[in-house]
PyMOL Python script that loads the backbone (N, CA, C, O; Angstrom):
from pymol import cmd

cmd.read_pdbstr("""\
ATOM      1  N   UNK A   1      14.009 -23.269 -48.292  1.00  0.00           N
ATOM      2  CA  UNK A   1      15.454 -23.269 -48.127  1.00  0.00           C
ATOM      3  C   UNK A   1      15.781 -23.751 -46.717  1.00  0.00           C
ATOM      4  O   UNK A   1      15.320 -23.076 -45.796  1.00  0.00           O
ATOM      5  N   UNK A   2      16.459 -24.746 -46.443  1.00  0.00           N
ATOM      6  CA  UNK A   2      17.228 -25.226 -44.885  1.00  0.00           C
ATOM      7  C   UNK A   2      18.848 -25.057 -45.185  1.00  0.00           C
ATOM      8  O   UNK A   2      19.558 -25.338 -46.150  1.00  0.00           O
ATOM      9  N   UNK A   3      19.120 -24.373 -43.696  1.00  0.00           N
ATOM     10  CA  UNK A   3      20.064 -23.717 -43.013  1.00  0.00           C
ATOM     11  C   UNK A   3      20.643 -24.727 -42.683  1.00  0.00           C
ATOM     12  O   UNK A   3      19.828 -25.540 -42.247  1.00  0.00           O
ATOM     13  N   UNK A   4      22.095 -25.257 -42.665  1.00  0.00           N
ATOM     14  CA  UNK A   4      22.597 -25.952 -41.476  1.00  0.00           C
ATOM     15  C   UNK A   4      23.965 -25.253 -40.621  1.00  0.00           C
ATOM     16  O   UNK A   4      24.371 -24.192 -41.096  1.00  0.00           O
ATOM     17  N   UNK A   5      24.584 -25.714 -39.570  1.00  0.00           N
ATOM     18  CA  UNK A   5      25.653 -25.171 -39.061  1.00  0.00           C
ATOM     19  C   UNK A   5      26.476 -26.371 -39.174  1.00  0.00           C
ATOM     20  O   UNK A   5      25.906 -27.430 -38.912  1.00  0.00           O
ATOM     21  N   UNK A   6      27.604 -26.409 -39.485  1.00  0.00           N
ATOM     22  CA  UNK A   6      27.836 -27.995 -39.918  1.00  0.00           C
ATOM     23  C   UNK A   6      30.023 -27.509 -39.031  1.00  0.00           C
ATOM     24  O   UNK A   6      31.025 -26.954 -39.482  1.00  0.00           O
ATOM     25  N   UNK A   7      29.633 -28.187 -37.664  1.00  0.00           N
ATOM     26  CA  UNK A   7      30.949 -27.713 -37.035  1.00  0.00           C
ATOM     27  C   UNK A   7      31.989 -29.226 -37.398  1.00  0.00           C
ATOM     28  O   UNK A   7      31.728 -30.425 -37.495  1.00  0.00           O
ATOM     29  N   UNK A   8      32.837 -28.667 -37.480  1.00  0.00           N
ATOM     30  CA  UNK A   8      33.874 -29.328 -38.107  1.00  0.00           C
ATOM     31  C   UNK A   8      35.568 -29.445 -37.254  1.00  0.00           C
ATOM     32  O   UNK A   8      36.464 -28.603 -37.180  1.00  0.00           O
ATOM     33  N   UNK A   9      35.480 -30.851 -36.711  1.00  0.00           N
ATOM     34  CA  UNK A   9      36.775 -30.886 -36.022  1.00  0.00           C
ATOM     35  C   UNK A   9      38.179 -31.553 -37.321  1.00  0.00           C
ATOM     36  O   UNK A   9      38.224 -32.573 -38.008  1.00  0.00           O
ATOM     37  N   UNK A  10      38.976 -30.573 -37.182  1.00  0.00           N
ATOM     38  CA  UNK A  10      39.798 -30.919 -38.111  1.00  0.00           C
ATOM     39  C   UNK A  10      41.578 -31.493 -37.697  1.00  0.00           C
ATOM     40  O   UNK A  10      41.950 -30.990 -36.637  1.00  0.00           O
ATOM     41  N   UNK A  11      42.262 -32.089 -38.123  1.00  0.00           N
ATOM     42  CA  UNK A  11      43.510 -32.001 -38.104  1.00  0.00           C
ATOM     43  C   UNK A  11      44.462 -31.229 -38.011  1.00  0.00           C
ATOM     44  O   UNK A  11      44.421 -30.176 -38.648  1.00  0.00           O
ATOM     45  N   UNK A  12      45.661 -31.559 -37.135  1.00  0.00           N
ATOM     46  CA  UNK A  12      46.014 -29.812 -37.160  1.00  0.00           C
ATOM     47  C   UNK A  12      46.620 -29.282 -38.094  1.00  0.00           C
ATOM     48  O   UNK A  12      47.480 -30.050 -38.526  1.00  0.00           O
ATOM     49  N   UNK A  13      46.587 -28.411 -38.574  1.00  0.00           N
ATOM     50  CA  UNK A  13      47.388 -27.743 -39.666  1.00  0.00           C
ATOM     51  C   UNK A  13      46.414 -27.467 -40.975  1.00  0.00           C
ATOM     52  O   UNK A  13      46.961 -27.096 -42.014  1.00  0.00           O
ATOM     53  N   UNK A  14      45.050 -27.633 -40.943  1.00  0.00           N
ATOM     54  CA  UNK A  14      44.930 -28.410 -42.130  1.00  0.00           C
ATOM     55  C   UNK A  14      43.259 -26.889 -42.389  1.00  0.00           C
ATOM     56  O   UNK A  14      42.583 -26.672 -43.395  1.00  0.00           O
ATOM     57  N   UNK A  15      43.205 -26.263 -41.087  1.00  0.00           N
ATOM     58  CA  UNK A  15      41.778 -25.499 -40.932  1.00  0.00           C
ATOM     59  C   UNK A  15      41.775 -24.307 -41.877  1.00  0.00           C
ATOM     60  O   UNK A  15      40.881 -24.023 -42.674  1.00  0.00           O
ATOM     61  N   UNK A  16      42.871 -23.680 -41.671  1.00  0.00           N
ATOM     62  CA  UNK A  16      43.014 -22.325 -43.000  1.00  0.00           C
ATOM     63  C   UNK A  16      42.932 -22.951 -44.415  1.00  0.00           C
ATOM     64  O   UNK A  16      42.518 -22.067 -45.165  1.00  0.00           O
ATOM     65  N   UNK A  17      43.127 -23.974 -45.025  1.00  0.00           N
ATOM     66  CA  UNK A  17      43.340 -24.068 -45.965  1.00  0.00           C
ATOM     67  C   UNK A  17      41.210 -24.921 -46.095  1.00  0.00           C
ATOM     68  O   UNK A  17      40.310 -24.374 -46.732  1.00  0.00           O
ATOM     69  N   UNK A  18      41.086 -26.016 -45.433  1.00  0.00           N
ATOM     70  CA  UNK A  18      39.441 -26.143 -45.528  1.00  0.00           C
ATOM     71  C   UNK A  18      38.542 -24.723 -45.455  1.00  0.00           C
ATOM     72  O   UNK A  18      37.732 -24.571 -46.370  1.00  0.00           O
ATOM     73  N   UNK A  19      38.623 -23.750 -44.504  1.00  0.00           N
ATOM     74  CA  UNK A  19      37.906 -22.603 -44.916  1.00  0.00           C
ATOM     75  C   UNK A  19      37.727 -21.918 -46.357  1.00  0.00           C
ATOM     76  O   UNK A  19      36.620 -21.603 -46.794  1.00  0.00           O
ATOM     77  N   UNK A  20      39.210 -21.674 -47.209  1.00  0.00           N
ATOM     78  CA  UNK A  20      39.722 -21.433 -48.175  1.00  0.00           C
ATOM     79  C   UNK A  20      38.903 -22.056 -49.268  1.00  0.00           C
ATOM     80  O   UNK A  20      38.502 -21.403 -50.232  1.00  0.00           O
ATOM     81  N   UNK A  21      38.594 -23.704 -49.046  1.00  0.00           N
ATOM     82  CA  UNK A  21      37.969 -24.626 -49.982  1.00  0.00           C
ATOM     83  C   UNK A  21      36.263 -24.174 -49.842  1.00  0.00           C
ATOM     84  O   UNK A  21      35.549 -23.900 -50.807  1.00  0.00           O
ATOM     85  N   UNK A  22      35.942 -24.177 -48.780  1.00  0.00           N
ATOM     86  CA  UNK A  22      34.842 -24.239 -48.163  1.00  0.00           C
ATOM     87  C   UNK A  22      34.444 -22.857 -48.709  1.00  0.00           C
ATOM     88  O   UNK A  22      34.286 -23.206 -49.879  1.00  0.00           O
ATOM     89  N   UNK A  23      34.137 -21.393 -48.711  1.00  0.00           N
ATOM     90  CA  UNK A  23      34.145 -20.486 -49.226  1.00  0.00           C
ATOM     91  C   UNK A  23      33.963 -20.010 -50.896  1.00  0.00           C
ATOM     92  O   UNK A  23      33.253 -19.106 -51.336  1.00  0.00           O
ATOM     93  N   UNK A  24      34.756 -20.841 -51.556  1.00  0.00           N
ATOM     94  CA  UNK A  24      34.330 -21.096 -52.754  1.00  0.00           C
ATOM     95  C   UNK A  24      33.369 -21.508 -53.486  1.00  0.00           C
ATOM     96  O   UNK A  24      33.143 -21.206 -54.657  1.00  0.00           O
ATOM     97  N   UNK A  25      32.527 -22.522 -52.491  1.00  0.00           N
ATOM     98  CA  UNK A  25      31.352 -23.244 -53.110  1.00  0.00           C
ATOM     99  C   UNK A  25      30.220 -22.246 -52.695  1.00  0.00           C
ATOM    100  O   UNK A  25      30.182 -21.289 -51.922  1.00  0.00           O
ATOM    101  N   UNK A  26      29.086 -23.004 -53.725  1.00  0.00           N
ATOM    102  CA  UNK A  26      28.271 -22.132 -53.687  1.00  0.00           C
ATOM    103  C   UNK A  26      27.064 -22.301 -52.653  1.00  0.00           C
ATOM    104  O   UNK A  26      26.202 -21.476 -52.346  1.00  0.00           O
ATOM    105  N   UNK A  27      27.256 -23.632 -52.197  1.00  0.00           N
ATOM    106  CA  UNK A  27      26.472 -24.198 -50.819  1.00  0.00           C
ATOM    107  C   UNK A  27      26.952 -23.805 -49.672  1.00  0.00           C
ATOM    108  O   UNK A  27      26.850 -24.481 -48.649  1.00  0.00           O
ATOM    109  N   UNK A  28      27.455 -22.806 -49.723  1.00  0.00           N
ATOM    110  CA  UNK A  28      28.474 -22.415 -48.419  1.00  0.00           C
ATOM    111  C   UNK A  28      28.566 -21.151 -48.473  1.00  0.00           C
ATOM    112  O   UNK A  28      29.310 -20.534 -49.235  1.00  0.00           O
ATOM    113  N   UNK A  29      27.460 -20.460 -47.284  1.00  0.00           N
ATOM    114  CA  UNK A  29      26.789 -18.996 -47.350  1.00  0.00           C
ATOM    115  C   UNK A  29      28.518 -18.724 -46.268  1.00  0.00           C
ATOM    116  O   UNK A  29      29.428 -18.300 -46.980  1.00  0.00           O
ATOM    117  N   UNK A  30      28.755 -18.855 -45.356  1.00  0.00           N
ATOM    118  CA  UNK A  30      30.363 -18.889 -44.841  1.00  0.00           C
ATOM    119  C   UNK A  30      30.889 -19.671 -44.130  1.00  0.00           C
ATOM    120  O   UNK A  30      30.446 -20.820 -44.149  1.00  0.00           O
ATOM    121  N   UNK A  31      31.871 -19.391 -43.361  1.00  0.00           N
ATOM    122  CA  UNK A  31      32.846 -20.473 -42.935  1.00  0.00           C
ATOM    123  C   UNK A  31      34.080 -20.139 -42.645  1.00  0.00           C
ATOM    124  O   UNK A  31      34.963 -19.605 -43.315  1.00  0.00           O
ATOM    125  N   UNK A  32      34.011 -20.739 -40.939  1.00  0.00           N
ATOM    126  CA  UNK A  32      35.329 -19.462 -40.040  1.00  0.00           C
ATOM    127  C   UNK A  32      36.344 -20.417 -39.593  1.00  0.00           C
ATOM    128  O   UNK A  32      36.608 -21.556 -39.977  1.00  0.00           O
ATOM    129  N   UNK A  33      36.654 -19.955 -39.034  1.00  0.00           N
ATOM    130  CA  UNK A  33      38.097 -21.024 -38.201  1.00  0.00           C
ATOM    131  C   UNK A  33      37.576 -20.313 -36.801  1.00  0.00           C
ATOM    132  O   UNK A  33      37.524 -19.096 -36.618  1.00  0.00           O
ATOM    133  N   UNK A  34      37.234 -21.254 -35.933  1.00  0.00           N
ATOM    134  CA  UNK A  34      37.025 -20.633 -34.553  1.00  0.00           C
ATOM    135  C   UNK A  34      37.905 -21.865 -33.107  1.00  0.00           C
ATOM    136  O   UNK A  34      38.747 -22.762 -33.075  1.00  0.00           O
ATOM    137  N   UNK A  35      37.136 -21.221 -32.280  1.00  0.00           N
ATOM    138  CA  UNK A  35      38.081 -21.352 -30.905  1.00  0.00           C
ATOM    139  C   UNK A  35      37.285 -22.433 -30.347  1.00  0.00           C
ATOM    140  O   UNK A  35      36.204 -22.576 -30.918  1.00  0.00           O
ATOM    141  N   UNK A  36      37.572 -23.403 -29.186  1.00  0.00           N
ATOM    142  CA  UNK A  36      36.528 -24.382 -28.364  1.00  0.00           C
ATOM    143  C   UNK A  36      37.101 -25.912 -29.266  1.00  0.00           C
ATOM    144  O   UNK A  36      38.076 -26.195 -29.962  1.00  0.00           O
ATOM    145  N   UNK A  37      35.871 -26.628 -28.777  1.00  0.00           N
ATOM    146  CA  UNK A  37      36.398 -27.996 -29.098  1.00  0.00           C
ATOM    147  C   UNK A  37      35.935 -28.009 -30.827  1.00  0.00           C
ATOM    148  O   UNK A  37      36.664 -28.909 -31.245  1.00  0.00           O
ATOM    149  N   UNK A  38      35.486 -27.727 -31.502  1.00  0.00           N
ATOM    150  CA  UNK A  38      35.550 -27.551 -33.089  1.00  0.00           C
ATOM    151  C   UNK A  38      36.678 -26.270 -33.912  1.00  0.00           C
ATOM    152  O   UNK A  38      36.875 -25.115 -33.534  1.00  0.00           O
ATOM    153  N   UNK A  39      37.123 -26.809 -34.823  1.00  0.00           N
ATOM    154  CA  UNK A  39      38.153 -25.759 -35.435  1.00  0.00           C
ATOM    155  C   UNK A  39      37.249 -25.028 -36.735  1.00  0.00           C
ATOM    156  O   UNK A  39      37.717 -23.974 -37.165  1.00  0.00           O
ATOM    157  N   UNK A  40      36.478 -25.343 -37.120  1.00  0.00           N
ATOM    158  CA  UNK A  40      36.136 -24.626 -38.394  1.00  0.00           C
ATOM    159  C   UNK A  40      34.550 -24.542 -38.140  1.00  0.00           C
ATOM    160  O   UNK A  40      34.156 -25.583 -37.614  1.00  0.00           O
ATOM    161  N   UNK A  41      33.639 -23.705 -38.337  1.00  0.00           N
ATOM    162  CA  UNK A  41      32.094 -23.625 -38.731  1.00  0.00           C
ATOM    163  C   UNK A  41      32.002 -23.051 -40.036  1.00  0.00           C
ATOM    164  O   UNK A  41      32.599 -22.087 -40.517  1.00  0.00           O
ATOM    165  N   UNK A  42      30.985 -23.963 -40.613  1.00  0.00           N
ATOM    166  CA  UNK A  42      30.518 -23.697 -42.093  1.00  0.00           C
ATOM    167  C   UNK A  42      29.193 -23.632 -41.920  1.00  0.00           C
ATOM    168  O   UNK A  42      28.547 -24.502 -41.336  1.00  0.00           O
ATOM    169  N   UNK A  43      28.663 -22.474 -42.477  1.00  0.00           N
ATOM    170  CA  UNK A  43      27.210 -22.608 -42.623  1.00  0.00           C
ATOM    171  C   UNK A  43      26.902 -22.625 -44.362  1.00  0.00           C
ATOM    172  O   UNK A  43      27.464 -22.021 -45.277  1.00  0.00           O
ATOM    173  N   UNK A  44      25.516 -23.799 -44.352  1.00  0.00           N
ATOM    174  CA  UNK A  44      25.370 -24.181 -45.831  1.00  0.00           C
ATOM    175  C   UNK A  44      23.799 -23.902 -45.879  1.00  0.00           C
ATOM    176  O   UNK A  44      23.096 -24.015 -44.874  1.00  0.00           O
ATOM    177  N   UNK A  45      23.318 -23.538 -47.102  1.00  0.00           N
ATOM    178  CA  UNK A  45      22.007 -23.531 -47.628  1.00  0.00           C
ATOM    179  C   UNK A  45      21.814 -24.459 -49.013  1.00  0.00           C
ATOM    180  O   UNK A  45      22.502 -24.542 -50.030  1.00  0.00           O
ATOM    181  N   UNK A  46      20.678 -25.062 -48.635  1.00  0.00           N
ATOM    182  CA  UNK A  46      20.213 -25.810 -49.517  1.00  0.00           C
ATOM    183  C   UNK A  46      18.557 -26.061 -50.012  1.00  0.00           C
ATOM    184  O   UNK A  46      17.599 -25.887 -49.259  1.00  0.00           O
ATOM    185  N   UNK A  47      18.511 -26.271 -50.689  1.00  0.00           N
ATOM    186  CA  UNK A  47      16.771 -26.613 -51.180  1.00  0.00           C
ATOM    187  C   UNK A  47      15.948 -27.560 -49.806  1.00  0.00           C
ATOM    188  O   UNK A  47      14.883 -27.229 -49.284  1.00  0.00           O
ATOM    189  N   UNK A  48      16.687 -28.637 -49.484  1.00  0.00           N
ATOM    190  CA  UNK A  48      16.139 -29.715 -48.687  1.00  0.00           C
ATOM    191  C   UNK A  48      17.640 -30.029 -47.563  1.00  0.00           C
ATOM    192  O   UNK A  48      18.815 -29.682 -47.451  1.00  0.00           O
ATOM    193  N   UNK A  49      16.475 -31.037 -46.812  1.00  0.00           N
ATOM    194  CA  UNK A  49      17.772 -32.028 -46.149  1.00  0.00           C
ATOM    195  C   UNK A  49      18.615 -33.114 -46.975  1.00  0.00           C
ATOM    196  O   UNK A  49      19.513 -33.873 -46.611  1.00  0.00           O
ATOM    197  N   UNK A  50      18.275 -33.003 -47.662  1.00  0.00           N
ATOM    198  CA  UNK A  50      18.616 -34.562 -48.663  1.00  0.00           C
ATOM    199  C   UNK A  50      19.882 -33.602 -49.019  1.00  0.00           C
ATOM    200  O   UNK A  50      20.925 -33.848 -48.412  1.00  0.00           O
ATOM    201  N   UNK A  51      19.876 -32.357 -50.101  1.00  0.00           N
ATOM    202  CA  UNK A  51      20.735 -32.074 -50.160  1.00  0.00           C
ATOM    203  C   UNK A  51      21.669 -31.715 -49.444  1.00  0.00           C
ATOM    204  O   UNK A  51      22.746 -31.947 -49.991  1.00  0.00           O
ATOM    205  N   UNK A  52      21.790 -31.105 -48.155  1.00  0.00           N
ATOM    206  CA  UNK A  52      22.736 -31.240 -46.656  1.00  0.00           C
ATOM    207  C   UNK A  52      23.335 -31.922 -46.902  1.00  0.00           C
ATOM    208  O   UNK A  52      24.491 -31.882 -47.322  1.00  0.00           O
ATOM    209  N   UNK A  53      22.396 -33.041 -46.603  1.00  0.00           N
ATOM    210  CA  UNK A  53      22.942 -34.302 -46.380  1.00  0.00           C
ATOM    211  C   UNK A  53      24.616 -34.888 -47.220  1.00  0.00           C
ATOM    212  O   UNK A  53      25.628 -35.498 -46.877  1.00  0.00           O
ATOM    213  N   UNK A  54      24.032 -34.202 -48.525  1.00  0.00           N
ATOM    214  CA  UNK A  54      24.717 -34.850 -50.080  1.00  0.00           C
ATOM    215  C   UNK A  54      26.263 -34.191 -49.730  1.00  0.00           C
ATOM    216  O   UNK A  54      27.297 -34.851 -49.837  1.00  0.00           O
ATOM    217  N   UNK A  55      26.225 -33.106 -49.396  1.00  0.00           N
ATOM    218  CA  UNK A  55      27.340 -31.892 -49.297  1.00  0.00           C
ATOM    219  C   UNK A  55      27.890 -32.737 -48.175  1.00  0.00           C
ATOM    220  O   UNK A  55      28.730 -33.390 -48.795  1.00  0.00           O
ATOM    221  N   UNK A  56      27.955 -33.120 -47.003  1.00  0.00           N
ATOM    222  CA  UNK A  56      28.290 -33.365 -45.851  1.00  0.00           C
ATOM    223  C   UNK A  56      28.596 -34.396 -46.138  1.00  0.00           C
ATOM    224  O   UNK A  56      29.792 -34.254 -46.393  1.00  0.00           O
ATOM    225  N   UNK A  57      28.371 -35.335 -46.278  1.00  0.00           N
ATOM    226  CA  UNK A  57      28.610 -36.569 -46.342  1.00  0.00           C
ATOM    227  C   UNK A  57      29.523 -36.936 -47.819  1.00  0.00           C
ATOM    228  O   UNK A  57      30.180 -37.972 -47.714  1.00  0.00           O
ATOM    229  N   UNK A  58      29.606 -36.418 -48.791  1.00  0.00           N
ATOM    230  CA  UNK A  58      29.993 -37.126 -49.918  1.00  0.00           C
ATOM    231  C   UNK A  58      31.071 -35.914 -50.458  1.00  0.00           C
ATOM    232  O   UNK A  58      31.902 -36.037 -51.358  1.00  0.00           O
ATOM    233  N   UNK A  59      30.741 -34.465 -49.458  1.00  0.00           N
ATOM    234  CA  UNK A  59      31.740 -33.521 -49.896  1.00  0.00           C
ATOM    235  C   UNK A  59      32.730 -33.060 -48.956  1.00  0.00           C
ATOM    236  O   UNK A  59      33.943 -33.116 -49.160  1.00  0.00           O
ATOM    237  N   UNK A  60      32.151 -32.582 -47.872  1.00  0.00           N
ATOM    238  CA  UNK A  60      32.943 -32.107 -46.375  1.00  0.00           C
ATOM    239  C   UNK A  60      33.613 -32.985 -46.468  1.00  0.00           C
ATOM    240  O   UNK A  60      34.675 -32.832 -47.072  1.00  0.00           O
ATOM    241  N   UNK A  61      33.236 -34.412 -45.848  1.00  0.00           N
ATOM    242  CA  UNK A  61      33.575 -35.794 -45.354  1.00  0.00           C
ATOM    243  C   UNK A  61      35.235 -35.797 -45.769  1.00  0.00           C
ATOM    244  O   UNK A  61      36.194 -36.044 -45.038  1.00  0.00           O
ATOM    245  N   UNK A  62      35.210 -35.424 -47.238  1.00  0.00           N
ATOM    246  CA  UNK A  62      36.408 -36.389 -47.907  1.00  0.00           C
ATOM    247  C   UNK A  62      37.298 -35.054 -48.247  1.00  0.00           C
ATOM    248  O   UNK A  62      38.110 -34.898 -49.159  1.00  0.00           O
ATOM    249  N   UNK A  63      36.930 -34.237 -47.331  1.00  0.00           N
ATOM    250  CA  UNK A  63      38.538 -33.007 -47.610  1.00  0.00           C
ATOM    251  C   UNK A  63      39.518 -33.591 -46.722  1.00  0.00           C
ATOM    252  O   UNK A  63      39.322 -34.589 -46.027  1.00  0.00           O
ATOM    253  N   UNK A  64      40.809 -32.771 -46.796  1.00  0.00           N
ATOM    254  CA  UNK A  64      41.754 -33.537 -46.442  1.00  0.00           C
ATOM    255  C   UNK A  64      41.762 -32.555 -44.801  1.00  0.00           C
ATOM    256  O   UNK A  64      41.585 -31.349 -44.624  1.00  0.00           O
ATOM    257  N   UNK A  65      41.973 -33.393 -44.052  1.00  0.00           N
ATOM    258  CA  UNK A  65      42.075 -32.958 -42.632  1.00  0.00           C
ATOM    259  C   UNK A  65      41.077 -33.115 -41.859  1.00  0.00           C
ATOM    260  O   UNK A  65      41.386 -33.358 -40.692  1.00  0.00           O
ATOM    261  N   UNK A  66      39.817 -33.054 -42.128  1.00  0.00           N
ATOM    262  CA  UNK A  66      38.721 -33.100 -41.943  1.00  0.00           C
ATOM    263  C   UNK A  66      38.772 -34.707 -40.788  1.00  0.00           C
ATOM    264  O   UNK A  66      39.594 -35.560 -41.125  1.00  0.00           O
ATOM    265  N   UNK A  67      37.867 -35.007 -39.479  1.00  0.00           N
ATOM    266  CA  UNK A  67      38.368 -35.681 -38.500  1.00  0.00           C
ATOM    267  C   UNK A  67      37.041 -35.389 -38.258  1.00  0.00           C
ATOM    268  O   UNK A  67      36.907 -36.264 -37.403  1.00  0.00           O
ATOM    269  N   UNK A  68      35.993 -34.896 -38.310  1.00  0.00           N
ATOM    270  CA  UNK A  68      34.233 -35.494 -38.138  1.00  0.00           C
ATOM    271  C   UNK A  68      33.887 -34.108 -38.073  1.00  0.00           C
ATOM    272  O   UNK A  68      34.628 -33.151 -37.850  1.00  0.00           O
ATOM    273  N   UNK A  69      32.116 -34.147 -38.399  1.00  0.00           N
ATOM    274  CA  UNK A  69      31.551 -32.983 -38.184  1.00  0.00           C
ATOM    275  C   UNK A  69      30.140 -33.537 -37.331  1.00  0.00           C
ATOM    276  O   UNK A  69      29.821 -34.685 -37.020  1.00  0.00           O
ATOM    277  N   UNK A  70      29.598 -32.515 -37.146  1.00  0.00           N
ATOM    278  CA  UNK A  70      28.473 -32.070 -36.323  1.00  0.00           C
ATOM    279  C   UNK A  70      27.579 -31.597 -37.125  1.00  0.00           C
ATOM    280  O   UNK A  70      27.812 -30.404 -36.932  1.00  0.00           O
ATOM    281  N   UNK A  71      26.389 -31.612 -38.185  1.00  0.00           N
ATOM    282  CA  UNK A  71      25.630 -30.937 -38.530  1.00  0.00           C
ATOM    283  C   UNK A  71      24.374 -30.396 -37.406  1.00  0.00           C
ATOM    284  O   UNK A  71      23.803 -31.153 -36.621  1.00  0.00           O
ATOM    285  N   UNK A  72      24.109 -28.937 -37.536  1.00  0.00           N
ATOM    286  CA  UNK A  72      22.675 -28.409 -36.492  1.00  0.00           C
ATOM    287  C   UNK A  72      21.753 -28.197 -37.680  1.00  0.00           C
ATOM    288  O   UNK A  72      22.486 -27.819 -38.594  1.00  0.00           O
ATOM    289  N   UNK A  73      20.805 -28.244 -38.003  1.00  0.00           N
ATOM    290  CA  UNK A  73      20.036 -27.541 -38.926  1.00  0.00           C
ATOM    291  C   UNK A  73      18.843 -26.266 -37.954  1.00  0.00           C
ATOM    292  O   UNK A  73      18.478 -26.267 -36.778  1.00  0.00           O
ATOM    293  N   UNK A  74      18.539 -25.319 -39.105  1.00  0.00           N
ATOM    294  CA  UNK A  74      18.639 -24.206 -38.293  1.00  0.00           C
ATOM    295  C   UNK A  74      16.648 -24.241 -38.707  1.00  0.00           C
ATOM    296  O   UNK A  74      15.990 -24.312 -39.745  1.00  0.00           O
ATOM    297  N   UNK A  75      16.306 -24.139 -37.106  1.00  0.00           N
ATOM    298  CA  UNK A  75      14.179 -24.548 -37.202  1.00  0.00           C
ATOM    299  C   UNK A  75      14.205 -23.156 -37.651  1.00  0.00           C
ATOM    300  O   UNK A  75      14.076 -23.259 -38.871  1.00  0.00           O
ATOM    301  N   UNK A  76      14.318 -21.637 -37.300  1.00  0.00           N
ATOM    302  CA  UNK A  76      13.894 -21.334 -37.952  1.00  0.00           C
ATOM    303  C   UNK A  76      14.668 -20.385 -39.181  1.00  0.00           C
ATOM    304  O   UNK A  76      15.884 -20.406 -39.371  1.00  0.00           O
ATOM    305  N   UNK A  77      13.572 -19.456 -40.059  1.00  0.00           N
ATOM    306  CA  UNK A  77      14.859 -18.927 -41.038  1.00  0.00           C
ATOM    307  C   UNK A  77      14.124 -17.312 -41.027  1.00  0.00           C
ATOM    308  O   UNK A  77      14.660 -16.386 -41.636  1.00  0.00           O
TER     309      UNK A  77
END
""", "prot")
cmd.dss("prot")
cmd.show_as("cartoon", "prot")
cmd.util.cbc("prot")
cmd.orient("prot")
C-alpha cells in the first residue's frame, strides 16, 4: 500500500466544497482545509504509484477550483 500527501492550492471560494468531494471517495483516507501557502491536504492510499498517479492527475486535476497540487508520497508506512 503507498501513502501520498497530495497538497492542493485552490481557488477562492471553492476549498469547503473540494474537501466535501474529496472525503467521499474511497482513495481518500482524509482531507482538511488548512492554513499557509496550500488550501486543502488530502491524503490518499493506493495499491501502487501508478494508481496515485491515476487519482491525481485524471481525478483531483479536473475538480472545479482546483489551481495545482503537490503530491509527497509517504517512504515509510
Amino acid at each position: 500500500m503507498v501513502r501520498a500527501y497530495v497538497l492542493i492550492e485552490m481557488a477562492a471560494g471553492h476549498s469547503t466544497n473540494l474537501v466535501k468531494q474529496l472525503r467521499g471517495r474511497s482513495d481518500v483516507t482524509d482531507a482538511d482545509r488548512v492554513t499557509g501557502p496550500y488550501d486543502v491536504i488530502a491524503v490518499l492510499e493506493a495499491a501502487d504509484l501508478n494508481q496515485i498517479n491515476e487519482v491525481v492527475t485524471t481525478e483531483i486535476h479536473h475538480l472545479e477550483g482546483v489551481v495545482r497540487t503537490i503530491t509527497c508520497v509517504s517512504l515509510e508506512q
